[in-house]
C-alpha positions as CSV (number, residue, x, y, z in Angstrom):
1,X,53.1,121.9,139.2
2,X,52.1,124.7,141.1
3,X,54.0,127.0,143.7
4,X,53.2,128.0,146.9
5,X,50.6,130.9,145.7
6,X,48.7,128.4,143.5
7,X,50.2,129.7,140.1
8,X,51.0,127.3,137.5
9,X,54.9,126.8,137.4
10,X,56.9,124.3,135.3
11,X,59.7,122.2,136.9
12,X,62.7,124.3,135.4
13,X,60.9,127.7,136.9
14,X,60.6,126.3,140.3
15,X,64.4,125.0,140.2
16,X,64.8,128.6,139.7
17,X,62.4,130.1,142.3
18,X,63.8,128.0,144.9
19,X,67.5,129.0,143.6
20,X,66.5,132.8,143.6
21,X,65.7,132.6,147.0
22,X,68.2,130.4,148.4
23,X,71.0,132.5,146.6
24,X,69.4,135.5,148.8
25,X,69.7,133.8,152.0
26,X,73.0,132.7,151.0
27,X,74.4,136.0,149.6
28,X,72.3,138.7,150.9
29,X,71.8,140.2,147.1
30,X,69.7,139.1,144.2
31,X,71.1,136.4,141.5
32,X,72.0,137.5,137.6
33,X,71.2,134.6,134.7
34,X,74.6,133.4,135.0
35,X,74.0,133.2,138.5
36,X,71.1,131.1,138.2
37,X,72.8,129.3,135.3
38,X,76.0,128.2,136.7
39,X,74.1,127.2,139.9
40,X,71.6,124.8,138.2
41,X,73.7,123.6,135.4
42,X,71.8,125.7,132.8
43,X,72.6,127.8,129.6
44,X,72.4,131.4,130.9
45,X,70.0,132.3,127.9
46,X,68.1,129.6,129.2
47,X,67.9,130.6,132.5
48,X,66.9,133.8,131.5
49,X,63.9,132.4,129.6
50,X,62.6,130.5,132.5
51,X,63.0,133.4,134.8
52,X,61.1,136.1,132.5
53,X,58.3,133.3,132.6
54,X,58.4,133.2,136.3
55,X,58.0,136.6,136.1
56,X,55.4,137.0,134.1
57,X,53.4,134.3,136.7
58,X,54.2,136.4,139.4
59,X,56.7,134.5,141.0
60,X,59.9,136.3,140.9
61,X,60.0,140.2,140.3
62,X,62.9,142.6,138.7
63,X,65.5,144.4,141.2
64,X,65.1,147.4,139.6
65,X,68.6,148.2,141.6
66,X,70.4,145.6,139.8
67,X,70.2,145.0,136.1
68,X,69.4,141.4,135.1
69,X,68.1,140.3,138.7
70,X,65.2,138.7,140.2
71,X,64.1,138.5,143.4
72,X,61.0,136.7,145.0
73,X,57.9,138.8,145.2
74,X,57.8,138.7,149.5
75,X,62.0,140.1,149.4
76,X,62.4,143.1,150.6
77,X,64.5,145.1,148.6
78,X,66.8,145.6,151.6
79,X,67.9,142.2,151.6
80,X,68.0,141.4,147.8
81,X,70.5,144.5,147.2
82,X,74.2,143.9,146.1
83,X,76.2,145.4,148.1
């Protein structure tokens, strides 16, 4: 499976790509593991692994505003802050 960029994804981290961003469009700030986890029916810890490996693909990026949050590379910051 590949996303949209052409980077090699699994399943579970492009369940949580797409949830990152439609949590976003949803919320208007970026999603925490147990965010992710509670919306996808997965172990926060889990989550969380799936997410750093998204990350380290490229495909989601820390908030550095908001500790334990991801946002998609193209977000701007402005819409991915909690507020």
């Amino acid at each position: 499976m590949y996303s949209e960029s052409g980077t090699a994804c699994t399943p579970a981290m492009a369940r949580i790509v797409k949830f990152v961003e439609q949590f976003i469009e949803r919320n208007g700030y970026s999603p925490s593991a147990g965010d992710i986890g509670r919306g996808l029916r997965l172990h926060r810890s889990w989550a969380f692994r799936c997410a750093k490996q998204a990350m380290a693909r490229g495909l989601l990026v820390a908030d550095p505003k908001v500790v334990r949050s991801w946002r998609l590379p193209a977000t701007t910051s402005s819409r991915a802050r909690k507020g």
